[in-house]
C-alpha positions, 0 to 999 in steps of 0.5 A: 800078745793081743795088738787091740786095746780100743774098741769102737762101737756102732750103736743102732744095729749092732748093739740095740735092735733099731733098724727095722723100726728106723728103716720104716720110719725113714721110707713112710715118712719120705713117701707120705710127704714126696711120694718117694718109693717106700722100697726105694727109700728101704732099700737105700737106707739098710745100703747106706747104713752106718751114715748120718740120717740128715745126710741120707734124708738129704740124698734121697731128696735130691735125688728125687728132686725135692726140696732139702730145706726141709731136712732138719724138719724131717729129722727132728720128726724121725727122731720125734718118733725113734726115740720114744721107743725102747728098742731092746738089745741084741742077744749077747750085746751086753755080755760082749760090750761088758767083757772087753771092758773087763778084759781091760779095753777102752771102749768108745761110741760112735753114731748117726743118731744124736749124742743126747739121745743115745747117752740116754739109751746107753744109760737105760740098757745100763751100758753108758758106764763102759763107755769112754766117749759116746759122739753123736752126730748132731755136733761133729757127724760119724766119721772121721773127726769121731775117730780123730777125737777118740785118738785125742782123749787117749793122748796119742796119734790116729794113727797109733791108735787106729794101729790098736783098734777094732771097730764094730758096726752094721753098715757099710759107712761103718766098715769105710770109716774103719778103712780109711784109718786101717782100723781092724773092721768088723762088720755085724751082718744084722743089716747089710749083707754080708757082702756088701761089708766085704765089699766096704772094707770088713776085714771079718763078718759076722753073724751078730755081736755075740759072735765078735768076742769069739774072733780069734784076733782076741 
């Protein structure tokens, strides 16, 4: 009998195609207002995907000795120019997302970007109604705390319910956060390396989120 009964999700990069575009955007907007490195900038952000981008704009300027009182300008820009765009789903996401959900899994969203904006994508590409909870980070940031309120809404212990779940994302900070709890992780190699998930706590790797529900932990 199958153990999992929740999955958890990531959303840009592993089920919408977002990442090249955030990774431009991020690199040019640091360079056009510091001077900071566009391949530095690049290649830090697909290393430290899957975290909060205030937290990531944050640690690119303090390390470049810049002023971070000016994140949440940033940011609000970043998002001023991501969430016009309508990024297309990978090939497979809505198939895999709506098969679990009919296989009778409680599924649940968790992001960097904020919680209005991806209720908004979700509900374009028709996937919001999959969904049981969908937590940004401008509230609580992507992490733990997202995992603790997965685990409230379905009335048992995080750890319980961490012993029951998959967890499904691109980035690096994805697989740490699914560690930390010993949830099943999955990493979704479309922005880092398939390594460097290994390296985080993947449990499995794979190509893209077509090939998840072909896992033969299902």
């Amino acid at each position: 009998m199958n153990k999992f009964k929740f999955g958890i999700f990531d959303l840009d990069g592993s089920i919408v195609n977002a990442m090249p575009t955030y990774t431009k955007v991020f690199s040019e907007s640091l360079n056009s207002k510091f001077g900071i490195n566009i391949e530095k900038s690049k290649k830090y952000y697909q290393g430290s995907a899957g975290t909060p981008i205030d937290i990531q704009f944050k640690y690119m300027l303090e390390k470049y000795d810049q002023p971070t009182v000016k994140v949440p300008q940033i940011v609000d820009e970043f998002f001023d120019v991501v969430n016009n765009i309508d990024f297309a789903l990978f090939d497979g996401a809505r198939n895999t997302i709506s098969g679990f959900f009919e296989k009778g899994f409680k599924l649940f969203l968790t992001t960097g970007n904020q919680t209005i904006n991806s209720k908004n994508r979700l509900e374009k590409t028709e996937l919001i109604k999959y969904f049981s909870l969908v937590l940004g980070s401008d509230e609580i940031l992507k992490g733990p705390e997202h995992i603790k309120r997965f685990a409230q809404l379905v009335d048992l212990s995080v750890e319980e319910f961490s012993s029951r779940s998959f967890y499904c994302g691109d980035g690096p900070r994805d697989m740490e956060i699914a560690r930390i709890f010993g949830i099943y992780a999955i990493g979704i190699a479309t922005t880092a390396s398939e390594e460097r998930l290994f390296a985080s706590g993947a449990d499995v790797v794979v190509n893209e989120i077509a090939d998840v529900v072909g896992l033969k932990i299902f």
